[in-house]
TIRO-2110 file (N, C-alpha, C; in Angstrom, 1 decimal):
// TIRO-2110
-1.3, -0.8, -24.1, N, 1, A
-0.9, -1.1, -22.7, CA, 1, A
0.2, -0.2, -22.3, C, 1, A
0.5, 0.2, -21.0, N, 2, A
0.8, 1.1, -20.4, CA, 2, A
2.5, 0.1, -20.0, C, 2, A
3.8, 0.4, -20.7, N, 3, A
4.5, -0.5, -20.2, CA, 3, A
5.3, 0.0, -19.1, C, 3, A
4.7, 1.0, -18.3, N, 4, A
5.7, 1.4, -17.2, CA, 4, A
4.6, 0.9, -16.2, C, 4, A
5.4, 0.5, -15.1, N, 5, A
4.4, -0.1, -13.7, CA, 5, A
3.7, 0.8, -13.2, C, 5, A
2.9, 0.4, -12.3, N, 6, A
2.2, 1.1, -11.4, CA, 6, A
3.2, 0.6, -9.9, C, 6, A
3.6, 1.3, -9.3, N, 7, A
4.0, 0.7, -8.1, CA, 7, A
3.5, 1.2, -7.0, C, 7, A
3.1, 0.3, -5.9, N, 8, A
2.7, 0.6, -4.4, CA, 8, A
3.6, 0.2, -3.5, C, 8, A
3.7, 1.2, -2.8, N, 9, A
4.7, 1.1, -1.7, CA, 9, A
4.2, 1.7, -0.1, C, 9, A
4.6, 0.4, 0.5, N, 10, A
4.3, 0.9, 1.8, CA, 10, A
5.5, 1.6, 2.4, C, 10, A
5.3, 2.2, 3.6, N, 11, A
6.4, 2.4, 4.8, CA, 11, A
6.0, 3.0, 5.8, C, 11, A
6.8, 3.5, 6.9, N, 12, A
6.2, 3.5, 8.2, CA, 12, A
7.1, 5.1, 7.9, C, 12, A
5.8, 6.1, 8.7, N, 13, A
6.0, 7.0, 8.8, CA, 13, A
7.3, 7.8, 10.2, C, 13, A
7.1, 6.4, 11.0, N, 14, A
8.2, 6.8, 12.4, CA, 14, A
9.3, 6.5, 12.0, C, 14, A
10.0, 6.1, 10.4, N, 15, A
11.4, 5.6, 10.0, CA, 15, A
12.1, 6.6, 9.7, C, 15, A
11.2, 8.0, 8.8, N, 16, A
12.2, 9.3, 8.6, CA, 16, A
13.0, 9.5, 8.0, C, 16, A
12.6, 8.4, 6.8, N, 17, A
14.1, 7.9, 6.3, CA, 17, A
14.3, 9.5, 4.8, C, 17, A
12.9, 9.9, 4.8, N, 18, A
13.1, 11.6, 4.2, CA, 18, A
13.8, 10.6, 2.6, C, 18, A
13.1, 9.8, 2.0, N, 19, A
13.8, 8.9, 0.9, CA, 19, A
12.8, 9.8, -0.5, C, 19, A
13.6, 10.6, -1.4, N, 20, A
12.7, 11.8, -2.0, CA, 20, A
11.7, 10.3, -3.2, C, 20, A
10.7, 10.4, -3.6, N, 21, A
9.7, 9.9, -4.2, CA, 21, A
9.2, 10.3, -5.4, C, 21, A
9.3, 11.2, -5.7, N, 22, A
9.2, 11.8, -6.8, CA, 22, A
7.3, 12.1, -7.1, C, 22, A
6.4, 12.0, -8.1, N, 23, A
5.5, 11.9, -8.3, CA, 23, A
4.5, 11.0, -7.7, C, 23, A
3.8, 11.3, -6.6, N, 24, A
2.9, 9.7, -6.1, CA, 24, A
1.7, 10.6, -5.3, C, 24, A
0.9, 9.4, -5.3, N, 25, A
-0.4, 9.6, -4.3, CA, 25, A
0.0, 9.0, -3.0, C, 25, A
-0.4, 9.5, -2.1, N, 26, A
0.3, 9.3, -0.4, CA, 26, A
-0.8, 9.1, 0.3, C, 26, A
-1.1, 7.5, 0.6, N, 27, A
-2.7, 7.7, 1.4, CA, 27, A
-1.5, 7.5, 3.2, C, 27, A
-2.4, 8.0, 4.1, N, 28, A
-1.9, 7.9, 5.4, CA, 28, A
-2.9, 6.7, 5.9, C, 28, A
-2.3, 5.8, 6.1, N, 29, A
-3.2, 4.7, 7.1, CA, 29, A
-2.9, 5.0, 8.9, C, 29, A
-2.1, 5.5, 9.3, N, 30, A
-1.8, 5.3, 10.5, CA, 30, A
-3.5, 5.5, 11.2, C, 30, A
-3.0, 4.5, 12.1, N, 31, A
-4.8, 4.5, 13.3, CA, 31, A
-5.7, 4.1, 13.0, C, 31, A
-5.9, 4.1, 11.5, N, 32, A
-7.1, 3.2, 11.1, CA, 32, A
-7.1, 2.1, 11.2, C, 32, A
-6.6, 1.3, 11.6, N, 33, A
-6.3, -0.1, 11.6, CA, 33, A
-5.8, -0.8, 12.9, C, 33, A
-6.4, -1.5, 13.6, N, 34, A
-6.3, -2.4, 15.0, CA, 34, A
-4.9, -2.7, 14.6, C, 34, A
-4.2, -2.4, 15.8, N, 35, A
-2.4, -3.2, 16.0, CA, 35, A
-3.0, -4.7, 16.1, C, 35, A
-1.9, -5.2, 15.8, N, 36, A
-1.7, -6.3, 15.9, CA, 36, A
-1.8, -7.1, 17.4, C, 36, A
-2.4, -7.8, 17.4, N, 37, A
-2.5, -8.6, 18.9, CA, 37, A
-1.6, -8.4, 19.8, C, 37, A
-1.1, -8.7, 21.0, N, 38, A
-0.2, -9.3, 21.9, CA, 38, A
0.3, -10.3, 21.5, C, 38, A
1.5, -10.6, 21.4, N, 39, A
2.2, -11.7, 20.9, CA, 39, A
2.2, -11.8, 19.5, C, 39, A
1.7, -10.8, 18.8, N, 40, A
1.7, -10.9, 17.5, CA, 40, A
2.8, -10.0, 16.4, C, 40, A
3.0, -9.0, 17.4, N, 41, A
4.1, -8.0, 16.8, CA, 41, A
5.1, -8.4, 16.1, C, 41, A
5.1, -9.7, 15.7, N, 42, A
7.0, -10.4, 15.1, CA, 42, A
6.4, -10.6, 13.6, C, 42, A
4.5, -10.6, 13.9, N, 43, A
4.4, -10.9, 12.3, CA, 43, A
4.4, -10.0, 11.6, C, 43, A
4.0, -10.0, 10.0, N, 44, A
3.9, -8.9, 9.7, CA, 44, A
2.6, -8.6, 8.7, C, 44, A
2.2, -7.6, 8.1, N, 45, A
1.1, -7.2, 6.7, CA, 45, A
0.7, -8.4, 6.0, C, 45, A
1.9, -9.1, 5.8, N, 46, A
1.9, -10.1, 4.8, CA, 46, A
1.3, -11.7, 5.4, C, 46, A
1.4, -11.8, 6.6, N, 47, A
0.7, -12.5, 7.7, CA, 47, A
-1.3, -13.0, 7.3, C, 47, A
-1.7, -14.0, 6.8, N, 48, A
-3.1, -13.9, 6.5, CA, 48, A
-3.3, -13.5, 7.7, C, 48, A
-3.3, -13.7, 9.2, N, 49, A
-4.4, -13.2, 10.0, CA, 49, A
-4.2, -11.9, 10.1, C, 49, A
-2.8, -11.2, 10.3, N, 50, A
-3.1, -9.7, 9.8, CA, 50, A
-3.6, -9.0, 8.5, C, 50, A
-3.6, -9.4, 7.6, N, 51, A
-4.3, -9.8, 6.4, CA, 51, A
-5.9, -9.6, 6.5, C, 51, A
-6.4, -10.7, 6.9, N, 52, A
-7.9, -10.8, 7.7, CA, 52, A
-8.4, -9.5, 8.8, C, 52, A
-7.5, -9.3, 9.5, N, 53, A
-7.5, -8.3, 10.2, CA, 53, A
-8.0, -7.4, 10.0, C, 53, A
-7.3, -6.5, 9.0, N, 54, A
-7.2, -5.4, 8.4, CA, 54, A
-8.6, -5.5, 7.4, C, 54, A
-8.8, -6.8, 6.7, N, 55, A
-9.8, -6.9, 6.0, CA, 55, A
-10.7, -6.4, 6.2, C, 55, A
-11.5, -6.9, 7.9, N, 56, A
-12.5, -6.7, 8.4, CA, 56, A
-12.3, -5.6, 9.3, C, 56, A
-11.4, -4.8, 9.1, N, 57, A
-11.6, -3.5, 9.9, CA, 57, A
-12.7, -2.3, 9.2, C, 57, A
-13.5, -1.9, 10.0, N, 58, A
-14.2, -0.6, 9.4, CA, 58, A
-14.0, 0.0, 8.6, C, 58, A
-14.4, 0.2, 7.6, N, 59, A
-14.4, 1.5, 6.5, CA, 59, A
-12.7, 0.7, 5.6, C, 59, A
-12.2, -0.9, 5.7, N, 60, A
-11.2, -1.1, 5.1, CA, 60, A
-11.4, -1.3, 3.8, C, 60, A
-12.9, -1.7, 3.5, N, 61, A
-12.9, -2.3, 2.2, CA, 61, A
-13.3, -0.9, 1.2, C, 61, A
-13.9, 0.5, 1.6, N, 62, A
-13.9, 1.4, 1.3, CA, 62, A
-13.0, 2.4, 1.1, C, 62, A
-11.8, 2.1, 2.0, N, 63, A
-10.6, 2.6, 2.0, CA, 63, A
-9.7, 2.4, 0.6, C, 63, A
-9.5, 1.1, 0.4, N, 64, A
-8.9, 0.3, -0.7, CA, 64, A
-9.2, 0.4, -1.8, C, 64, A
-10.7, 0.4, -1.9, N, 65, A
-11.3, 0.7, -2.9, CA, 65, A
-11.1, 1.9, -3.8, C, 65, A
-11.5, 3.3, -2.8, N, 66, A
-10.8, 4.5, -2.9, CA, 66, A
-9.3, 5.1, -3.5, C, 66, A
-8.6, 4.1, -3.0, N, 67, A
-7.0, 4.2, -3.4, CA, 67, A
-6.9, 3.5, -4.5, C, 67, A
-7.6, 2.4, -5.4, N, 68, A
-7.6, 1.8, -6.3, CA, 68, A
-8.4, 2.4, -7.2, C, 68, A
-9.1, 2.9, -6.4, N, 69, A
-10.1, 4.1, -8.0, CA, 69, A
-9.4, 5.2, -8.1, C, 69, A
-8.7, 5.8, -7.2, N, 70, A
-7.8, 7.2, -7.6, CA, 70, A
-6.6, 6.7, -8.4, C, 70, A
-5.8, 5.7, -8.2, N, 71, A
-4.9, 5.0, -8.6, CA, 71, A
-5.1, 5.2, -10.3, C, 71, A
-6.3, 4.1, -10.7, N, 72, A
-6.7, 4.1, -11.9, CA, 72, A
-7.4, 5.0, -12.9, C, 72, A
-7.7, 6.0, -12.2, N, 73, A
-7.8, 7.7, -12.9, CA, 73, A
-6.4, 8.2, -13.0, C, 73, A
-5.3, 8.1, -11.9, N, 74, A
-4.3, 8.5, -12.5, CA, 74, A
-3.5, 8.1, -13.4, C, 74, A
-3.4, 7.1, -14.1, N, 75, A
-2.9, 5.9, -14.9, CA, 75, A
-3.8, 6.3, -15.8, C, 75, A
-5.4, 6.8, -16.1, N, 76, A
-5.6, 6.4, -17.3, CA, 76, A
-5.0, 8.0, -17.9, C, 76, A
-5.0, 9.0, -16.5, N, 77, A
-4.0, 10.5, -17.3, CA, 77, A
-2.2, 9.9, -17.7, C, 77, A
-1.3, 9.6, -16.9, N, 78, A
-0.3, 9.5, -16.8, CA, 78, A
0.4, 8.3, -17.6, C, 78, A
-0.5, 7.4, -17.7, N, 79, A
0.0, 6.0, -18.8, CA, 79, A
0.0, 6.6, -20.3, C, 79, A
-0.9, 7.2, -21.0, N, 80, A
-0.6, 7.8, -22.0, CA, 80, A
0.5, 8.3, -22.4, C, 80, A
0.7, 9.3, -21.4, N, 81, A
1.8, 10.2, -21.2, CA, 81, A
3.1, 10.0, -21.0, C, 81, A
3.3, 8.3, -20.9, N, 82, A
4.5, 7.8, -20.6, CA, 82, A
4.7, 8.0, -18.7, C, 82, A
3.8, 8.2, -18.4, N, 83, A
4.6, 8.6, -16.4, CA, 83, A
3.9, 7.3, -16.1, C, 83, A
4.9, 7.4, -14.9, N, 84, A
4.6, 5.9, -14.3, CA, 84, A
3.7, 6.7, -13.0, C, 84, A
3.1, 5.7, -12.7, N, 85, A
2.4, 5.7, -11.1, CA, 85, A
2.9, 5.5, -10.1, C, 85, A
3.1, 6.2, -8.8, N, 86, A
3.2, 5.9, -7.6, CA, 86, A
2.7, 6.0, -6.4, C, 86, A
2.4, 5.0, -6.0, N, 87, A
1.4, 5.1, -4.8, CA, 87, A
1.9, 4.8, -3.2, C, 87, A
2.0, 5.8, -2.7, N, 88, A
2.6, 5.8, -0.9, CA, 88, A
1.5, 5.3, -0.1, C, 88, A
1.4, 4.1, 0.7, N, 89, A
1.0, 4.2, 1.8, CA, 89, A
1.7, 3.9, 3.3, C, 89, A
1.1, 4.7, 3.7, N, 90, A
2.2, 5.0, 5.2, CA, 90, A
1.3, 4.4, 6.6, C, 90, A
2.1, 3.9, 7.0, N, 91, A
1.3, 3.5, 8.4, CA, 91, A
2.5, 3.5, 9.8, C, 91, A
2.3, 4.0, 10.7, N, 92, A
3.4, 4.4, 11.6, CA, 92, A
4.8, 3.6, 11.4, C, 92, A
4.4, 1.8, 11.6, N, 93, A
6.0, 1.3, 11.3, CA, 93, A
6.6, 1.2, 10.1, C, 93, A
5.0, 0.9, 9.2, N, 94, A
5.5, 0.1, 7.8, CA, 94, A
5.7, -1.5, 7.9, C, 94, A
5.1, -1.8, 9.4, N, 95, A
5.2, -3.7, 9.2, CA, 95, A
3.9, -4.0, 8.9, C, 95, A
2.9, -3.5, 9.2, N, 96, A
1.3, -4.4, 9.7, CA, 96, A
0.5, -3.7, 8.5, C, 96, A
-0.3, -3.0, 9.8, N, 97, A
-1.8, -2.2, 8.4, CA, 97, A
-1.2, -1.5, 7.2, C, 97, A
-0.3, -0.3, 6.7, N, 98, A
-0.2, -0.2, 5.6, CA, 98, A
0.6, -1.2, 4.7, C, 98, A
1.3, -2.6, 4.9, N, 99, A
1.5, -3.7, 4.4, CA, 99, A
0.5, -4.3, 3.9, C, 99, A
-0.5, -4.6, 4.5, N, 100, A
-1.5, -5.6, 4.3, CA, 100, A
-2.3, -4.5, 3.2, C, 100, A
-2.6, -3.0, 3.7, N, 101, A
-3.6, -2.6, 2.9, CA, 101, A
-2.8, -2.1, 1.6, C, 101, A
-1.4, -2.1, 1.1, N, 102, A
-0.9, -2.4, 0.1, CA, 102, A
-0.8, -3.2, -1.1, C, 102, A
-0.7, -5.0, -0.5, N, 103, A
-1.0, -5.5, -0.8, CA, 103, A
-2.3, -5.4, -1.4, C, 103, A
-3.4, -5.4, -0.5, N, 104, A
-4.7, -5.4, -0.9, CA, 104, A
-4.9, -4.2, -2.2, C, 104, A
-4.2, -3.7, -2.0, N, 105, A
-4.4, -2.0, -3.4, CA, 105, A
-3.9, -3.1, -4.4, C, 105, A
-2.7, -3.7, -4.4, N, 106, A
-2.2, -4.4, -5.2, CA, 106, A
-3.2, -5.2, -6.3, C, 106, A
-4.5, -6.1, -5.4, N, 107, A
-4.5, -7.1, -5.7, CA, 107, A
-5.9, -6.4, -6.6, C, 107, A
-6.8, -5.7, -5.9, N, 108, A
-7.1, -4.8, -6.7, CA, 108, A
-7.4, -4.5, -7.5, C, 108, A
-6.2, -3.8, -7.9, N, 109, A
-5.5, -2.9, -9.3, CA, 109, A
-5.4, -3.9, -9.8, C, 109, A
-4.8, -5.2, -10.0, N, 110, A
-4.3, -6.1, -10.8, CA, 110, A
-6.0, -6.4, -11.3, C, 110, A
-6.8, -6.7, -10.8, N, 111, A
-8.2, -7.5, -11.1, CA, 111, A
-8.8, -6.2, -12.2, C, 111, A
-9.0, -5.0, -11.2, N, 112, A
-9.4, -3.5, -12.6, CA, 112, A
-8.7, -3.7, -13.8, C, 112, A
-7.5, -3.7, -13.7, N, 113, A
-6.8, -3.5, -15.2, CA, 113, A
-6.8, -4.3, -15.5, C, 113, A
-6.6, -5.7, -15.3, N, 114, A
-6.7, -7.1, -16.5, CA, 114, A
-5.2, -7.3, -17.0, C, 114, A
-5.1, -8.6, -17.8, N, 115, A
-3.9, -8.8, -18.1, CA, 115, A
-3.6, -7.8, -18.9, C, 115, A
-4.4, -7.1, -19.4, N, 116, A
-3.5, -6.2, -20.8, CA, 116, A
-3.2, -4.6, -20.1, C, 116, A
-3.5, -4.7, -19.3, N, 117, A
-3.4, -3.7, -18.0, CA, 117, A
-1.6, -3.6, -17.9, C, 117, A
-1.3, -2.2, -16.9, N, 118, A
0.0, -2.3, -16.4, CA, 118, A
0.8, -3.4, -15.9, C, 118, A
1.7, -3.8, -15.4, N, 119, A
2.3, -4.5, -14.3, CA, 119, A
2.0, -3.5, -13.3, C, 119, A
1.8, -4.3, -12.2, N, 120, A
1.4, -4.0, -10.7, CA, 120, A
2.1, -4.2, -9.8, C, 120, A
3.0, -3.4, -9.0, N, 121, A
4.1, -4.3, -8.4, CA, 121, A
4.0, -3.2, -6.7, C, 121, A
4.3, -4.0, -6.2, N, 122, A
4.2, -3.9, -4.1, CA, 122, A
5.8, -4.1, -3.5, C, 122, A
5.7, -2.9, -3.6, N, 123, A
7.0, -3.0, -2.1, CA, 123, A
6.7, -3.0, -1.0, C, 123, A
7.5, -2.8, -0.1, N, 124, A
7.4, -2.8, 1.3, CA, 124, A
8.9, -1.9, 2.0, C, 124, A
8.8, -1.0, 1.8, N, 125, A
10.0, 0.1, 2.2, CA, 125, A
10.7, -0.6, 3.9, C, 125, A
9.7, -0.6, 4.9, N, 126, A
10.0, -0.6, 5.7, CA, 126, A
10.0, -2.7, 6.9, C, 126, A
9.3, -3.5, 6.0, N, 127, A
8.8, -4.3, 6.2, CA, 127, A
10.0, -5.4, 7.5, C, 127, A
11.4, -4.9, 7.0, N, 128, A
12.2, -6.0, 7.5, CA, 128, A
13.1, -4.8, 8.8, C, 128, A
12.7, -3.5, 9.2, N, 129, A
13.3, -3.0, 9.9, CA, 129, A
12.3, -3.4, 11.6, C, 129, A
12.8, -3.2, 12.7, N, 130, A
12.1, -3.5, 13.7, CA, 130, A
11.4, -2.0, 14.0, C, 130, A
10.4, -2.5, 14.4, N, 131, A
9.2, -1.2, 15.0, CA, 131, A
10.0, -0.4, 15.9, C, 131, A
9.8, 1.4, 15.4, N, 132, A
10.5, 2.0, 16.6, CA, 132, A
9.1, 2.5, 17.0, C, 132, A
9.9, 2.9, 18.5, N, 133, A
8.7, 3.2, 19.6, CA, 133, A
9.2, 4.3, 19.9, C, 133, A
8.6, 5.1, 20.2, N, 134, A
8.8, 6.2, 21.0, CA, 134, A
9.3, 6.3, 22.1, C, 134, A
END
């Protein structure tokens, strides 16, 4: 067993917060994924209906999939080796689609690797700042 985590982290690429990361795989979600309703902007990723959302969006379940099979080729080089994993996904704010499809990498990865697998762990870099807008 691999005792260093795998971590996934979201954040929103309009924050700029330029926070250095060191070694990671960086998927870009921005645009692939329906905004959030009218009236819905206060929720967030973590939200089941944006959750569901994102689920059923086009090419989401192929997306995730992809991030979780590159994920676990990198882990089976870097766990050996003692390196941990890191996984960026970016979506303009960091509240909605790359939250939700985080999670989802999360949940994932946890099912592939099994209990004797890594620890699996999800942040959310940007999750509690408000959406900037242009």
């Amino acid at each position: 067993m691999n005792p260093l985590p795998v971590t996934i982290e979201s954040f929103g690429f309009r924050h700029q917060d330029d926070r250095p990361v060191g070694h990671a795989l960086l998927f870009d979600v921005r645009g692939l994924l329906p905004r959030p309703a009218a009236g819905r902007q206060t929720v967030t990723g973590l939200d089941p209906q944006v959750r569901g959302q994102a689920r059923h969006s086009e090419c989401a379940e192929e997306l995730v999939e992809r991030i979780a099979g590159e994920t676990a080729a990198l882990l089976a080089y870097a766990g050996p080796r003692g390196r941990s994993v890191h996984v960026l996904i970016g979506g303009t704010d960091g509240v909605h689609g790359s939250v939700a499809v985080a999670e989802w990498v999360g949940e994932m990865l946890r099912e592939r690797l099994g209990a004797d697998g890594p620890r699996v762990e999800v942040t959310h870099r940007h999750i509690t700042r408000s959406a900037v807008r242009p």
